[in-house]
C-alpha positions in Angstrom: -122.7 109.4 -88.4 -123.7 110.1 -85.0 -125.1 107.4 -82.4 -128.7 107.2 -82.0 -130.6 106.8 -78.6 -131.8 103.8 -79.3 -128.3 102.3 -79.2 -126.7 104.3 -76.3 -130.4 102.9 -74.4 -129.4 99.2 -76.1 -125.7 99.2 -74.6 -126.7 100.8 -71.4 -129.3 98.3 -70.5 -126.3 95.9 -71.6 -123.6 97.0 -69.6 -126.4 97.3 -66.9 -127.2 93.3 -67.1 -123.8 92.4 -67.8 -122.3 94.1 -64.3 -125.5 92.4 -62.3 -124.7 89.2 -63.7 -122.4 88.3 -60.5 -124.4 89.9 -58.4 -127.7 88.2 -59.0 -125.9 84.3 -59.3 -124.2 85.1 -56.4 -127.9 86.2 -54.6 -129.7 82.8 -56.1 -127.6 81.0 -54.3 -127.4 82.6 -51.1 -131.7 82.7 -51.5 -131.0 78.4 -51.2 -128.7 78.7 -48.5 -131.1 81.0 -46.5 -134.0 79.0 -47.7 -132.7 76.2 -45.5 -132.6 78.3 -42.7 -128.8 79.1 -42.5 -127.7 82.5 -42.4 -124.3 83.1 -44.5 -122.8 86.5 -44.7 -119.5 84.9 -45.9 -120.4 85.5 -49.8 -117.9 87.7 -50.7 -115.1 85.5 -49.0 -116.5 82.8 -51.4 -116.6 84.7 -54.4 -113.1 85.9 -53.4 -111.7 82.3 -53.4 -113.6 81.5 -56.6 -112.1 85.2 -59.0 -108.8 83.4 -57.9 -109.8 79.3 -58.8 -111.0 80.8 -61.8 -108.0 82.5 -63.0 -105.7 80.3 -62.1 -107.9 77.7 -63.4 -108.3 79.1 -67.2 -104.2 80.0 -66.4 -102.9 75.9 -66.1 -106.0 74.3 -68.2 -105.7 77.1 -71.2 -110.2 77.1 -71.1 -112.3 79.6 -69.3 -114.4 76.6 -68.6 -111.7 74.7 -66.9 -111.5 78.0 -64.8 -115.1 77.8 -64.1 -115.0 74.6 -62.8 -112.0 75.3 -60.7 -113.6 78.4 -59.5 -117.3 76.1 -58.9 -115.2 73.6 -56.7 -113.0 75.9 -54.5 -116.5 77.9 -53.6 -118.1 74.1 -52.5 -115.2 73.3 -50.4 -115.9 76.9 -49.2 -119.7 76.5 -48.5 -118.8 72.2 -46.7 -116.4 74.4 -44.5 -119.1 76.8 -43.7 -122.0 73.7 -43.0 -119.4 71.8 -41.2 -119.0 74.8 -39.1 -123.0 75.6 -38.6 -124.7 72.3 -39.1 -122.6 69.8 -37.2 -120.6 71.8 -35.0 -123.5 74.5 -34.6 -121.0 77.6 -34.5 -122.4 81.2 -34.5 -123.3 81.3 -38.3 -122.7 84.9 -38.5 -119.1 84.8 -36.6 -118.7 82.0 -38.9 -119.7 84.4 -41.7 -117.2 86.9 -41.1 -114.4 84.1 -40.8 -115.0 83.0 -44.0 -114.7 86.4 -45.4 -111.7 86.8 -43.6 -110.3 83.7 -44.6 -111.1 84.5 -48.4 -109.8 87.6 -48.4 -106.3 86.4 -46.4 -106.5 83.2 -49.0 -106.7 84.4 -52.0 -104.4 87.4 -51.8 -101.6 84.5 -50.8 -102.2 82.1 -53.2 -102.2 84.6 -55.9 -98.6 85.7 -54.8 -97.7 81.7 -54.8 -99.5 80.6 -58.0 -98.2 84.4 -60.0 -95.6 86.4 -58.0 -95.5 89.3 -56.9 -94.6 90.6 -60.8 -96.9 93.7 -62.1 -97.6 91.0 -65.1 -101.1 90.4 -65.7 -101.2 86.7 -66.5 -102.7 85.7 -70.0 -106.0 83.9 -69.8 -108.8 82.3 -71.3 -112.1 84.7 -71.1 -115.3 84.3 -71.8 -116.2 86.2 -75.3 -120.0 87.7 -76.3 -122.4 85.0 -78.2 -124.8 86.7 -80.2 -128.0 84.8 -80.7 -128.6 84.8 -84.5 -132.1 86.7 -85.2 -132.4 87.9 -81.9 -128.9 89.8 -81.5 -130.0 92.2 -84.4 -133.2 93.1 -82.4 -133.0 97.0 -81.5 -131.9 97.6 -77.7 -133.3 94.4 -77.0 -131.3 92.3 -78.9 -127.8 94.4 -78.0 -129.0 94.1 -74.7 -130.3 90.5 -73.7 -128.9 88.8 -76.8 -125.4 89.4 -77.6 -123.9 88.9 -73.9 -121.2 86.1 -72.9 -123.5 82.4 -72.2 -122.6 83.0 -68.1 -125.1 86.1 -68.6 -127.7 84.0 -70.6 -127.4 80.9 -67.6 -127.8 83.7 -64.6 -131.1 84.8 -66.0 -132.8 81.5 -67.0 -131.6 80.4 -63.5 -134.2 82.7 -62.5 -137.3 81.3 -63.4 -135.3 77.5 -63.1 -135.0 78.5 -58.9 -138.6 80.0 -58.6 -139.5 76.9 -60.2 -137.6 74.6 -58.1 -138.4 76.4 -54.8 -142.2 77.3 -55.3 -143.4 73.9 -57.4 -141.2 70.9 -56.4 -141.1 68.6 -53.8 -137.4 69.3 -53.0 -137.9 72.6 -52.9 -141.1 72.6 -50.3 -138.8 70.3 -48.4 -136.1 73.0 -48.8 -138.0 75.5 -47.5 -140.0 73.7 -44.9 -136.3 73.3 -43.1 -135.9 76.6 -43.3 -139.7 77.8 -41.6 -139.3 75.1 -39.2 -136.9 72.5 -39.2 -138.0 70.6 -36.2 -141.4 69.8 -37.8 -139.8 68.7 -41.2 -137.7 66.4 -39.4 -140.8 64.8 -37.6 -142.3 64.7 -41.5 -139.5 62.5 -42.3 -137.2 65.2 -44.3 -133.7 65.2 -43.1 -132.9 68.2 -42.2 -129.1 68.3 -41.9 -128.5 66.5 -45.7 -130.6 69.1 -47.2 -129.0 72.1 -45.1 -125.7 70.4 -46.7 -126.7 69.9 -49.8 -128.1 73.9 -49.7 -125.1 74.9 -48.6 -122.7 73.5 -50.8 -124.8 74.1 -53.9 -125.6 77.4 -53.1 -121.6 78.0 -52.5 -120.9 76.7 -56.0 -123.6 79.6 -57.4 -121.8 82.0 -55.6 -118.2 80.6 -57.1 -119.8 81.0 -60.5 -120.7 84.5 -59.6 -117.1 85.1 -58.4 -115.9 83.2 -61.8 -117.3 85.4 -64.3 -116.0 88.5 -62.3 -112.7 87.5 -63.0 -112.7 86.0 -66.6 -115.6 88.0 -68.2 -115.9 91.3 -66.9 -112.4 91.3 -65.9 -109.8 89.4 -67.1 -107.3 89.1 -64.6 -107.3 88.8 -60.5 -106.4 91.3 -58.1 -106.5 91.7 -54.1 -110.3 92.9 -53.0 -111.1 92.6 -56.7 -115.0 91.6 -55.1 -115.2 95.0 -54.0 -118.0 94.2 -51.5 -120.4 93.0 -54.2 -120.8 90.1 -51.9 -122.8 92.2 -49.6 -124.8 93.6 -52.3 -125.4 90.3 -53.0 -127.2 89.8 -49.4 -128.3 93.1 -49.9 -130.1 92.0 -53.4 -132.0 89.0 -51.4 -132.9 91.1 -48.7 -134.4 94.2 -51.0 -136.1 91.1 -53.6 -138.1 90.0 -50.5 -136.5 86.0 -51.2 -137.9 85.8 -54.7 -135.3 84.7 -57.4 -137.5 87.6 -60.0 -136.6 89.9 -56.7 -133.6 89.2 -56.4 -133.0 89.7 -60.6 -134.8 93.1 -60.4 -132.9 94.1 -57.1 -129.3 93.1 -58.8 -129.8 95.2 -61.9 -131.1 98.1 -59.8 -127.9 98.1 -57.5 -125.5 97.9 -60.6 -127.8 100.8 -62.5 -125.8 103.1 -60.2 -123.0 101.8 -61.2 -123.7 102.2 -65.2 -124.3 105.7 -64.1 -121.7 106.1 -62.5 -119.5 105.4 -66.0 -121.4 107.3 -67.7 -121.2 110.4 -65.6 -117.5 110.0 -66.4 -117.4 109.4 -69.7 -119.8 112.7 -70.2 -117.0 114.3 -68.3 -119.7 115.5 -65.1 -117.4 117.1 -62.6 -117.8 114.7 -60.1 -114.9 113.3 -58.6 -114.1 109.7 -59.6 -114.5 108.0 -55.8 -118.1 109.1 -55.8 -119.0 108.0 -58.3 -118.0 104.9 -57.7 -119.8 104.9 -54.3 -123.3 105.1 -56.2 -124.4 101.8 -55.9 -123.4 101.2 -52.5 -125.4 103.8 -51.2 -128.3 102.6 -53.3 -128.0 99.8 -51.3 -127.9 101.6 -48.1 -131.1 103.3 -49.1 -132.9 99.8 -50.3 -131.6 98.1 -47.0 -132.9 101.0 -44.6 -136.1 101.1 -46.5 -137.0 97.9 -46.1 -134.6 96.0 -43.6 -137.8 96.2 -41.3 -140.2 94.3 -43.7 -138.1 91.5 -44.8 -139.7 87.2 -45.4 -136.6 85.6 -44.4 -137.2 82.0 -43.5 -138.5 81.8 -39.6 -135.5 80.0 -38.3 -132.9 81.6 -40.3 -129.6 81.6 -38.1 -131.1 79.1 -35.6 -129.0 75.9 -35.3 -131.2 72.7 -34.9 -130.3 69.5 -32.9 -132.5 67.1 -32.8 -134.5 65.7 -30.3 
């Protein structure tokens, strides 16, 4: 019995949403970190640190939620190092940036050889597994698509709307982004402006260890060196090219990774392509997004401008 379209459509639009997952959690919480008028370019250092934490996490506690939590810790103490860096010392956020990448990439390739070895042996861990919604899951394409994914798929998506909420219709979230358009008159409102750059910061880091997380122990299930592959940057890439909107940022994310889908598929149909570019689809769909509108972009006025006050 042959497959129908519906279902090669259903698993497509799947495997689309499942590879964008890291992407877009990664990209909601760089959109709070640039909210607050810090520019961070350090995202895939983070995310980096966190596919280790997470591993070595599910590895010692025996539950891909004990990884997760690892994986959501080492990415704060990642983003306090960054706000220590930009807020109180006001170092060059973007040199700062590229340290962090540095760092996470240096880091994490160590630590793996300390915590594992240098042995060929993929460690056996705890991963996260699909749950089906019952009803829902049985819904043609949609339901193999949006409703039989792993629960880190289902939070990254209701985090969505949760941010835009946060961001466009609470107080906090005014406050948030009032330090990032001008932090000098939210100081003089009473809003203090380093806390809440702090606070964005670290949070924001955790998102992006969560996106790192579920790299490692849900669409992979194991660590290696470079294992981010620069979706870090296409994480930027997705916040720059969703204009700082969390439903931009969502479309944006699946877009990117839609090159990537294709890019499997093209090999799987057997397309005489060769493998490497293939696999340099979705990085040059975000070349194309970031030259097309690099020029137009909302970033918050004093993104990248350190603030002392008085």
């Amino acid at each position: 019995m042959g497959v129908g379209p519906l279902h090669i459509i259903g698993n497509v639009l799947a495997s689309d949403i499942r590879m964008a997952t890291p992407i877009l959690i990664a990209a909601l919480g760089l959109l709070l970190v640039n909210e607050a008028g810090l520019l961070h370019i350090g995202v895939e250092g983070t995310m980096l640190i966190a596919t280790l934490a997470a591993v070595a996490g599910s590895y010692y506690t025996g539950s891909v939620w004990g990884g997760l939590l690892c994986a959501i810790i080492a990415a704060g103490l990642m983003g306090l190092l960054f706000a220590f860096l930009t807020i109180t010392l006001r170092a060059n956020q973007t040199v700062v940036g590229v340290a962090i990448n540095i760092l996470g990439s240096g880091l994490s390739a160590a630590m793996n050889r300390v915590l594992f070895g240098v042995s060929t042996t993929i460690a056996s861990i705890d991963t996260f597994k699909n749950l089906p919604i019952p009803g829902l899951s049985k819904i043609p394409v949609l339901g193999t698509a949006f409703f039989n994914q792993m629960p880190i798929v289902y939070i990254a998506f209701l985090l969505v709307p949760v941010i835009s909420y946060f961001l466009f219709k609470t107080q906090p979230g005014l406050n948030l982004r009032a330090v990032g358009e001008n932090p000098g008159a939210a100081d003089t409102l009473g809003i203090n402006v380093y806390r809440t750059r702090y606070i964005a910061c670290v949070v924001g880091s955790m998102l992006m260890g969560v996106g790192g997380a579920f790299l490692s122990t849900g669409l992979l299930t194991f660590f290696s060196e470079e294992m981010v592959s620069g979706r870090g940057y296409i994480a930027i890439a997705a916040v720059i090219f969703g204009r700082y909107k969390p439903t931009g940022i969502m479309f944006a994310s699946m877009i990117f990774m839609a090159g990537n889908v294709l890019a499997n598929l093209l090999q799987v149909y057997g397309v005489g392509i060769p493998y490497y570019f293939l696999n340099m689809l979705p990085y040059i769909l975000t070349v194309v997004a970031l030259a097309m509108l690099g020029k137009s972009t909302m970033a918050p006025a004093a993104q990248g401008k350190p603030y002392r006050r008085g």
